[in-house]
C-alpha positions as CSV (number, residue, x, y, z in Angstrom):
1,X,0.0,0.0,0.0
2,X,1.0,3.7,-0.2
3,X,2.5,5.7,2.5
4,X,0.6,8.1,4.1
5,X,2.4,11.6,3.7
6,X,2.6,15.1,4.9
7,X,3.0,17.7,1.9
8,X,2.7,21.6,1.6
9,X,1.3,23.2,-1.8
10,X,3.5,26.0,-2.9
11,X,2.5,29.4,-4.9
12,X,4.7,32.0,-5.8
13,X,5.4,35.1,-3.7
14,X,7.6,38.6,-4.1
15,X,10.1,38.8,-1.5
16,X,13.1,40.7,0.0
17,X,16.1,38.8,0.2
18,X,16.9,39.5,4.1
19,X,20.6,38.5,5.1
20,X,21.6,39.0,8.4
21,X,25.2,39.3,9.8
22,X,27.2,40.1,12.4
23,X,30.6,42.6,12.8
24,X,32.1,45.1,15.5
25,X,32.3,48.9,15.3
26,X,35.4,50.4,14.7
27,X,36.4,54.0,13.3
28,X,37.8,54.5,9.8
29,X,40.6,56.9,11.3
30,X,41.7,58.0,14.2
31,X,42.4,62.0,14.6
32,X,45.3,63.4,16.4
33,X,45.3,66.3,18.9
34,X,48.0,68.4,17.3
35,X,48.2,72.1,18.0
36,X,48.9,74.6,15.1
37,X,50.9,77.4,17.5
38,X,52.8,76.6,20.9
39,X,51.8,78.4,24.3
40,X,50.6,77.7,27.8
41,X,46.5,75.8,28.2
42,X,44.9,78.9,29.2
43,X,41.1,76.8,29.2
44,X,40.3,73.7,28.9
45,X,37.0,71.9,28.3
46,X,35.7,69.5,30.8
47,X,35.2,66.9,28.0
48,X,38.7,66.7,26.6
49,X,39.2,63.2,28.9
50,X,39.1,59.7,27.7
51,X,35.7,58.9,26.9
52,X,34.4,62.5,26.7
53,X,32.6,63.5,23.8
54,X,31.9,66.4,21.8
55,X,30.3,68.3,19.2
56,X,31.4,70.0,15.9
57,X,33.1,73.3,16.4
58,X,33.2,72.4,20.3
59,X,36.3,75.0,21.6
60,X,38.6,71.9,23.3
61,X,41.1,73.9,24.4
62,X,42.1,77.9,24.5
63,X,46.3,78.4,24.1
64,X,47.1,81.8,26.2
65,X,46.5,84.0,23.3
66,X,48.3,87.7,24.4
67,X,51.6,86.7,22.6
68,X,49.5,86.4,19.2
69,X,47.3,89.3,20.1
70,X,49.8,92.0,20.2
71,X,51.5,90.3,17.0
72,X,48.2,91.3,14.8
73,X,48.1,95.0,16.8
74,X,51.9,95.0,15.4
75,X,51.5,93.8,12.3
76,X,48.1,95.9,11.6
77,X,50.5,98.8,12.8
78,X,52.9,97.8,9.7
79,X,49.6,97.8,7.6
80,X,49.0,101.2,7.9
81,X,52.6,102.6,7.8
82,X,53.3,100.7,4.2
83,X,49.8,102.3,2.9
84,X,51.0,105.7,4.1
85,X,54.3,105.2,2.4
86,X,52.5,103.8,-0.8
87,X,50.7,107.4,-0.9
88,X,53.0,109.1,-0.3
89,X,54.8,107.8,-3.5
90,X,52.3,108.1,-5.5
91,X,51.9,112.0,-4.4
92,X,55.6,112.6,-5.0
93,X,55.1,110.9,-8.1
94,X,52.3,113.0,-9.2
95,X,54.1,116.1,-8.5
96,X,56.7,114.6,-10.6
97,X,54.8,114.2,-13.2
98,X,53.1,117.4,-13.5
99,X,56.8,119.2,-12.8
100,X,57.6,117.6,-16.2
101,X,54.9,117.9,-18.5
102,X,55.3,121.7,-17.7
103,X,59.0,122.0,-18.3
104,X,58.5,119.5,-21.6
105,X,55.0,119.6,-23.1
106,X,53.9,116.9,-25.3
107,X,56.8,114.7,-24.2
108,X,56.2,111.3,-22.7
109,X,57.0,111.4,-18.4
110,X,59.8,108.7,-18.1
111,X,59.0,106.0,-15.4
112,X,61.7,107.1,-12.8
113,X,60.4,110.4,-12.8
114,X,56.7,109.2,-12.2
115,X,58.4,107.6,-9.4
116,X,56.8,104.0,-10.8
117,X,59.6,101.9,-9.9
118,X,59.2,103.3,-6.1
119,X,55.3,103.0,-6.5
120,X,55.7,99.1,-7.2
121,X,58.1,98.8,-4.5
122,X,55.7,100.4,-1.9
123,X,52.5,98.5,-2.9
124,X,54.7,95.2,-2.6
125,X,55.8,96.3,0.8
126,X,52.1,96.3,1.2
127,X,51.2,93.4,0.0
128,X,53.8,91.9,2.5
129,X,52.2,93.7,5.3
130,X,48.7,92.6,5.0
131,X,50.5,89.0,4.4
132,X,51.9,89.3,7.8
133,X,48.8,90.4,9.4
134,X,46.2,87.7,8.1
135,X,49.1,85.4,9.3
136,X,49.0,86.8,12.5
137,X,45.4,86.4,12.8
138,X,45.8,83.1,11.5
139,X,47.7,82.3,14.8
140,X,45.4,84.1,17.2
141,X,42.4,82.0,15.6
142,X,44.3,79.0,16.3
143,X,45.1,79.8,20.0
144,X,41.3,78.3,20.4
145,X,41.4,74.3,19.0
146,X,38.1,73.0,18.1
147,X,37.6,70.1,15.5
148,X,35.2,70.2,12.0
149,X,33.0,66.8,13.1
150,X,31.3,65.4,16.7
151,X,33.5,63.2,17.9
152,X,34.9,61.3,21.5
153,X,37.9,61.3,22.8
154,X,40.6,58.1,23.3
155,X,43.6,59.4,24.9
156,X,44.7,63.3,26.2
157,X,47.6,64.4,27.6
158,X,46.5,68.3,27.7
159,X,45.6,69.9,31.4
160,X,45.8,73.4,32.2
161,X,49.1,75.4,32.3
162,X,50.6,72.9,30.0
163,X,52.7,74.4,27.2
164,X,52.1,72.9,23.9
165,X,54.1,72.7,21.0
166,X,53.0,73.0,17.4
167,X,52.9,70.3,15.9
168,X,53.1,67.3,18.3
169,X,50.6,65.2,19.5
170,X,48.6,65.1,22.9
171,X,46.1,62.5,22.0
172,X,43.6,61.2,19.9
173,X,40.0,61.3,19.1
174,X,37.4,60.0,16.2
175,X,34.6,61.5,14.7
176,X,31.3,59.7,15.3
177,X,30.7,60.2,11.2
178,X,33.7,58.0,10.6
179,X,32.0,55.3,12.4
180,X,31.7,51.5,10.5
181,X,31.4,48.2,10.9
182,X,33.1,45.6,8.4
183,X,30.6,42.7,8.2
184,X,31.9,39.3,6.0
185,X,29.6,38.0,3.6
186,X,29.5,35.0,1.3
187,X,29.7,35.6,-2.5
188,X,26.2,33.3,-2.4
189,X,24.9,36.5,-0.3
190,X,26.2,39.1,-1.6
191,X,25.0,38.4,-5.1
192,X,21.6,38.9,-3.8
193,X,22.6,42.7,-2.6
194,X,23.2,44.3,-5.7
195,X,22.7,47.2,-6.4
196,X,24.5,47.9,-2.9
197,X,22.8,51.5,-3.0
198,X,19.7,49.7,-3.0
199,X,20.1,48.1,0.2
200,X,18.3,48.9,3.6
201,X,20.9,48.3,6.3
202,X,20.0,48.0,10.5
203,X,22.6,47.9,12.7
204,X,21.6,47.0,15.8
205,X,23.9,47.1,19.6
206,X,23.0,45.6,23.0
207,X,25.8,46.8,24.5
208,X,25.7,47.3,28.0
209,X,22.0,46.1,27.7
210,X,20.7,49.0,25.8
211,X,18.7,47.9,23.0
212,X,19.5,50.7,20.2
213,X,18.7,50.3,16.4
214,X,20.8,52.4,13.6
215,X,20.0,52.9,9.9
216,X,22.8,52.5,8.0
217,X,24.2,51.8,4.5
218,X,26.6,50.0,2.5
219,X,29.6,52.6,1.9
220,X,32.0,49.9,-0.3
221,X,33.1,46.5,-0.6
222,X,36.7,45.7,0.5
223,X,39.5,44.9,-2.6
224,X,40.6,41.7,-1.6
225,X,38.5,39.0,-0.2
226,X,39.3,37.3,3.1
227,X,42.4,34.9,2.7
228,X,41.2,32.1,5.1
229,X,37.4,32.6,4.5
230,X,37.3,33.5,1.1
231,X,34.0,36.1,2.1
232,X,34.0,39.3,0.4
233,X,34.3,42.5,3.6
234,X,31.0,44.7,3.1
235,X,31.8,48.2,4.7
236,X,29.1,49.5,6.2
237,X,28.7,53.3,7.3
238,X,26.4,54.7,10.1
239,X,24.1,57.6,9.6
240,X,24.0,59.4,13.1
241,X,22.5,62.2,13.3
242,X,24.0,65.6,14.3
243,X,22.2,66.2,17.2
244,X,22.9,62.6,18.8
245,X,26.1,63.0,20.8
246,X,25.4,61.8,24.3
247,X,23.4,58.8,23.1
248,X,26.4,56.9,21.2
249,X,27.7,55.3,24.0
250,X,26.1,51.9,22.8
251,X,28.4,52.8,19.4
252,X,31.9,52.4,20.6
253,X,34.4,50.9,18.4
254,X,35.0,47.5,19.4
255,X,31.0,46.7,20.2
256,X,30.0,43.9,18.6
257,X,26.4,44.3,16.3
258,X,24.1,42.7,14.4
259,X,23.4,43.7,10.7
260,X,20.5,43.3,9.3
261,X,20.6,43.8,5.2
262,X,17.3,44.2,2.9
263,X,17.7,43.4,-0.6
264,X,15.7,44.4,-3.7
265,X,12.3,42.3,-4.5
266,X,12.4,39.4,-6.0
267,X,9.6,37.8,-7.8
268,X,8.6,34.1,-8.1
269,X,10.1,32.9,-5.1
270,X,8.4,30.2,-3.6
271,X,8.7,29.5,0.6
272,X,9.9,25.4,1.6
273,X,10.1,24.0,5.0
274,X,13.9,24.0,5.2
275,X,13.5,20.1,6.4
276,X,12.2,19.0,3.4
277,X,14.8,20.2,1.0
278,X,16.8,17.0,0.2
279,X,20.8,16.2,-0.3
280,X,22.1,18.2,-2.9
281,X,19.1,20.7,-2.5
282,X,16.7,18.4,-4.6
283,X,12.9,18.6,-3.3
284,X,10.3,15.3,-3.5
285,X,7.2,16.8,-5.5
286,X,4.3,14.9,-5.4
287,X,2.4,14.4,-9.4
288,X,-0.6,12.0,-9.6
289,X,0.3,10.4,-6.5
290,X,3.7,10.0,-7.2
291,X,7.0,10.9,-6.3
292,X,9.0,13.3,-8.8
293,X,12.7,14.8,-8.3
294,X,12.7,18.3,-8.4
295,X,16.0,20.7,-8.4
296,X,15.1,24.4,-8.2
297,X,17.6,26.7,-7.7
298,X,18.2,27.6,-4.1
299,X,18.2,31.4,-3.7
300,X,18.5,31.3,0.5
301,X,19.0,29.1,2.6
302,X,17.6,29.7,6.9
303,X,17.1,27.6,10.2
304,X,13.1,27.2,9.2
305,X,12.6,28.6,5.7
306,X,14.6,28.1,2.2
307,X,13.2,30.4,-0.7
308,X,13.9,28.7,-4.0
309,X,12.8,29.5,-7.2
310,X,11.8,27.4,-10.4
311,X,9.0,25.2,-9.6
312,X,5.6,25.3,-11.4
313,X,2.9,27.2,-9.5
314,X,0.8,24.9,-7.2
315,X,3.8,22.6,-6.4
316,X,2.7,20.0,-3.5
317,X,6.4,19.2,-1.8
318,X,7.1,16.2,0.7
319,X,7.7,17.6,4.1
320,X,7.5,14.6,5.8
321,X,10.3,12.2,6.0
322,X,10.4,8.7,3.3
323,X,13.1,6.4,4.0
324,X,13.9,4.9,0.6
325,X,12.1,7.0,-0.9
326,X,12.4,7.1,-5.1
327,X,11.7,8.5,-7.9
328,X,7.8,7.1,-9.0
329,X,7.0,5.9,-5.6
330,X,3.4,6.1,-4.8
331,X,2.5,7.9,-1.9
């Protein structure tokens, strides 16, 4: 007699491939605290510690800024003494001028008697001066160190009353923009994710037991694939908002997160009990009240459901399990 079966009828369905990973935050870069002029910390801002953050254009620290102060009232004080000078020239040069045409009318006025030469001299001397000055306000804008981006802090050696140097370090910081987290994928995967830019990305953290959830997207895909694994590195960046400073905590680099990734619809994919896709990912059909190989191509593979595609509309599948089951066995 025929065995009595289980079977499930199959019809096709539009789906989102949904692939879900896991990686661990890290920054793309890390920034160093590098003064641009040297002086004593004058202020300091309470957040500049390990672990502190801040926002964009936050002042970090002020550099005691009389030194660069009176070089700008100096320099502005050269400003105005080479434009004095410059019309002065040019007044000589005038009289000059006129002194000539009147002692030989019609006659061109040579350039040294204009006082030309002299003129192009003092403008240049000029030019040098207001030089001078922007770079002396340069230096007194940089007495107060802030940084284009929000960001928290790693490491600091600045405290008040130390005396910097331009152009060494006194610690590091990253900018919560630069945030990422490099999840591995299998090529099987990531075939299913293209176009990238038409992928919806979660990231999600339970660090410290804070249940937070981040959209995200897929910035690039690394050049090389992983030498062991073989799985291509998907780079994905984290859109935090501007405003969100204080509640990144739960987005540290090093916290481990999962990533969920949406891909574009798919059509005629049909949903099987993962149990009853055979070895080799062949399926038992049932036709007539008979067994019949199937191999449709297997489009993803989960704990509970495998979406395939390439069966006929209306499929019944065995779910059940046949020992010795074959090919034209009646069920």
């Amino acid at each position: 007699f025929a065995p009595l079966v289980d079977t499930i009828t199959l019809q096709p369905e539009t789906k989102r491939i949904k692939i879900v990973a896991s990686g661990a935050v890290r920054s793309q870069v890390a920034v160093q605290l590098v003064p641009q002029v040297s002086g004593r910390v004058q202020k300091l801002n309470p957040s500049l510690r390990p672990g502190g953050s801040f926002a964009k254009d936050d002042i970090l620290f002020h550099v005691e800024a009389e030194d660069y102060e009176l070089a700008v009232e100096r320099f502005k004080a050269e400003v105005a003494s080479a434009r004095t000078a410059l019309q002065l020239e040019m007044a000589e040069g005038e009289a000059a001028s006129r002194e000539w045409e009147a002692i030989n009318p019609g006659e061109p006025v040579p350039d040294l008697v204009a006082r030309r030469p002299q003129s192009d001299d003092r403008r240049a001397a000029l030019s040098a001066a207001r030089a001078n000055l922007a770079d002396a306000q340069l230096d007194l804008d940089r007495t107060a160190f802030s940084l284009p981006f929000n960001g928290r802090v790693v490491s600091s050696n600045i405290d008040l009353g130390q005396h910097l140097s331009a152009g060494q370090s006194y610690g590091t910081v990253y900018s919560l923009e630069s945030l990422e987290v490099p999840v591995p994928l299998a090529d099987r995967d990531l075939k299913w994710l293209q176009p990238l830019d038409a992928v919806d990305v979660t990231v999600r953290s339970s660090y410290l037991g804070t249940e937070q959830a981040y959209k995200a997207q897929v910035s690039r895909i690394a050049a090389e694939l992983d030498a062991q694994t073989r799985f291509a590195t998907i780079l994905v960046s984290l859109n935090i908002p501007d405003e969100t400073t204080g509640s990144l905590t739960t987005l540290v680099p090093g916290v481990f997160v999962s990533v969920t990734f949406l891909g574009a619809e798919l059509e005629n994919l049909f949903s099987v009990p993962t149990a009853a896709v055979q070895e080799n990912g062949r399926l038992w059909t049932i036709i007539d009240g008979r067994l019949k190989e199937a191999r449709p191509e297997i489009v993803q593979a989960g704990p509970q459901i495998t979406l395939v595609r390439g069966l006929p509309p209306g499929s019944a599948v065995l779910t059940s399990s046949l020992p010795g089951a074959i090919e034209g066995m009646a069920v």
